[in-house]
N, C-alpha and C positions, 0 to 999 in steps of 0.2 A: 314434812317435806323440808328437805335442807335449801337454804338461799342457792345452790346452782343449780338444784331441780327446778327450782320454782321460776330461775333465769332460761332452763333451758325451754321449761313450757310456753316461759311469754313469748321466747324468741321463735317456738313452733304453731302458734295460735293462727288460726285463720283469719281472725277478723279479733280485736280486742282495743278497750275504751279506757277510759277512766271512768269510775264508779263510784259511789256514796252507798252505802248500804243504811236506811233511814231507821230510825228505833224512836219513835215521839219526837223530840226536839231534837235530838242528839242523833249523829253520823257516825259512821265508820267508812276512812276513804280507803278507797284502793282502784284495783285493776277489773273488770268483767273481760273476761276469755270466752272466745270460743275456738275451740282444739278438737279436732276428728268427733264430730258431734257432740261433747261435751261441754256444757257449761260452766265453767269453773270462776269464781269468786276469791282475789286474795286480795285479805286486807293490809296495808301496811301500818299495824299500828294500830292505840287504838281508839283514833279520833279522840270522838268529845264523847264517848258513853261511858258512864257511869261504872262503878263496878260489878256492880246488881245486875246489869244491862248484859255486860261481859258475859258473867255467870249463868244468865239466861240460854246465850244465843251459846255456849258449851254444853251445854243440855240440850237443846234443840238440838245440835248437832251430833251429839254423841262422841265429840273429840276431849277426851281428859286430857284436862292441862291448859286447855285453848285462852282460859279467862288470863291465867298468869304472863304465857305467852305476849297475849297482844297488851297485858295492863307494862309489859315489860319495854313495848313496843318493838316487836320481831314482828315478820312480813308474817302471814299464817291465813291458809286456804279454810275460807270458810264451809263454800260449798265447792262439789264437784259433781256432779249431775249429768246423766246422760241424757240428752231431749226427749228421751221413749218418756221420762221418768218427772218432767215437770208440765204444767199450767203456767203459762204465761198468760196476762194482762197486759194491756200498754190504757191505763186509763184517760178517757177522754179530758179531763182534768187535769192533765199533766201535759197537755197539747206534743205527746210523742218525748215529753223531755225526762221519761221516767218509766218503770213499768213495774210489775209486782210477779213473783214468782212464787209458784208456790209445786212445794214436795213433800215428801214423807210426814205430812201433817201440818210442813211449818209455813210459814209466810216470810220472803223477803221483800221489803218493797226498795228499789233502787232507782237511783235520780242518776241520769247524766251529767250534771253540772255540782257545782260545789256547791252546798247551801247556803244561804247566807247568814254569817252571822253582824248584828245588828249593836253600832255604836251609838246612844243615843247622843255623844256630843260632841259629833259632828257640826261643821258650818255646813251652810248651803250651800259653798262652793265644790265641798266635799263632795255634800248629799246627790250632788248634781252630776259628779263624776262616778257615782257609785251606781249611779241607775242606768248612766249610758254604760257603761261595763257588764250591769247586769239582762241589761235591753241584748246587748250582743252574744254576752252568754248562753241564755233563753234559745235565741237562735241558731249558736254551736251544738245546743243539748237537743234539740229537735231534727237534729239534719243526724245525729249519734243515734237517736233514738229511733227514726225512721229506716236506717242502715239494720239494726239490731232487730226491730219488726219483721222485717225483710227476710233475715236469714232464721228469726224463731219460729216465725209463721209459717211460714210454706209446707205444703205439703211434700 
């Protein structure tokens, strides 16, 4: 998909977030769409995963090229999914700020908020600002996440 298709979809998407697509420690950010029942996933880039990581989720996917694409960091549609066609999860554990998708064998788990990554030398004044930041976060991605429940769920 070329950067004005991918512009024209976000701009005809129903409802669409920002999203982290999770792999162990490591992320992949981008955009969660939903478009005429489709769920569609583009990442911009490609986060903090690894190249191994990359490689993987190109084989899950079945898209040749995909790993070099995003290790190049070009936008590039992970999934595209019609609702008939996935399992959605919103784990309780994730207090609505995240949810796990799952299709054609594979597992995506995605966070509504940015994860965080962790300075350990910081001051406390820092540290202090980093929590009230992420305390407000928490509750950006829960009010995203309960939106997204919303329109997955329903029969």
């Amino acid at each position: 998909m070329t950067d004005d298709q991918i512009r024209e979809l976000i701009s005809k998407a129903d409802f669409k977030s920002a999203a982290w697509l999770l792999r162990g420690i490591t992320n992949l950010g981008g955009g969660l769409l939903l478009c005429k029942s489709r769920l569609i996933f583009i990442a911009n880039g490609r986060g903090s995963m690894l190249k191994g990581q990359l490689e993987k989720l190109e084989q899950q996917s079945g898209q040749i090229g995909m790993a070099v694409r995003l290790m190049n960091d070009e936008r590039v549609t992970i999934f595209d999914l019609h609702q008939n066609e996935i399992k959605t999860k919103f784990p309780w554990y994730q207090f609505a700020g995240g949810m796990k998708v799952k299709a054609n064998g594979a597992l995506y788990k995605i966070s509504f908020g940015k994860p965080v990554e962790r300075n350990v030398a910081h001051t406390d004044n820092v540290r202090l600002r980093e929590a009230k930041t992420n305390f407000m976060e928490a509750g950006n991605m829960r009010l995203i996440g309960k939106k997204w429940k919303a329109l997955l769920l329903r029969d």
